[in-house]
C-alpha positions as CSV (number, residue, x, y, z in Angstrom):
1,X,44.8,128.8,146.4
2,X,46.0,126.3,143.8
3,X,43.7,124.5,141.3
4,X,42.8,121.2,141.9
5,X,43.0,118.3,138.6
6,X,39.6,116.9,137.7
7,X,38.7,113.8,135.5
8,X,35.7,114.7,133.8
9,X,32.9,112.7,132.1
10,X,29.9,112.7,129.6
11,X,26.5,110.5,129.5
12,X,26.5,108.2,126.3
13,X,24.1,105.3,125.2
14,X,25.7,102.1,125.2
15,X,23.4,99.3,123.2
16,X,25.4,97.1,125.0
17,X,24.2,97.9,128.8
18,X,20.9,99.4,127.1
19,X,21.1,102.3,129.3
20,X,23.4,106.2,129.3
21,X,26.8,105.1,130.9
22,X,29.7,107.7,132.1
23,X,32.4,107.9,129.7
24,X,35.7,109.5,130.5
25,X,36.5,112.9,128.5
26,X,39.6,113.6,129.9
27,X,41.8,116.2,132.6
28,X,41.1,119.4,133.6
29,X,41.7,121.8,135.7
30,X,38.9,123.0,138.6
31,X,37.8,126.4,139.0
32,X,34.8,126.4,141.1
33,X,31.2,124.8,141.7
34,X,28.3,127.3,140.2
35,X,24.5,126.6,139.0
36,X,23.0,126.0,135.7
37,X,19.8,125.7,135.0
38,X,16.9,123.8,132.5
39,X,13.7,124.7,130.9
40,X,10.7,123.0,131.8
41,X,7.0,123.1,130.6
42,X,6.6,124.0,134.6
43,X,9.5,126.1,134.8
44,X,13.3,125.8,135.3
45,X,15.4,123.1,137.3
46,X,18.5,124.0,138.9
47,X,21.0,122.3,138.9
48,X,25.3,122.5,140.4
49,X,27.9,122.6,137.8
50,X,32.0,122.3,138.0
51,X,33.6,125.2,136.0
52,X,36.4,123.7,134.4
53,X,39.1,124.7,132.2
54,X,40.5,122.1,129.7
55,X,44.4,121.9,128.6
56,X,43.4,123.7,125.5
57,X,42.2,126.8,127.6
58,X,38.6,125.9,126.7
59,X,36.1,126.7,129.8
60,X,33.2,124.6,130.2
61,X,30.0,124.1,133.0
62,X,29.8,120.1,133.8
63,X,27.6,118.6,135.6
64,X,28.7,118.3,139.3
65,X,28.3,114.8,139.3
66,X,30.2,114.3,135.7
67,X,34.0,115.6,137.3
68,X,36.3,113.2,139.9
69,X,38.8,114.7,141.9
70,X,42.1,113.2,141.8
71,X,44.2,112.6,144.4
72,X,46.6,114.8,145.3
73,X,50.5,113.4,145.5
């Protein structure tokens, strides 16, 4: 199976939209979807994460809705 290239973002503020906007990070590499979670006063919220592994062979857990395929040639 080969690895498919991801663009991957992260929520900022912009004062200029007033609200969190999606701001490129850069390319990586994708490994698989898997689940995360959060703490809650009434418990945890799950949620689906992209593992990813960046050029610098750093793995992270994004947000599934923080990566974009890109096409392949």
């Amino acid at each position: 199976m080969d690895n498919r290239t991801v663009i991957f973002y992260e929520s900022k503020w912009s004062n200029e939209a007033k609200r969190n906007v999606h701001v490129e990070v850069g390319v990586a590499i994708f490994h698989q979807f898997g689940v995360d979670y959060e703490e809650f006063e009434n418990g945890p919220g799950m949620f689906s994460v992209a593992i990813i592994e960046t050029p610098d062979g750093q793995v992270k857990m994004v947000r599934a809705d923080m990566i974009r395929f890109t096409v392949k040639p």
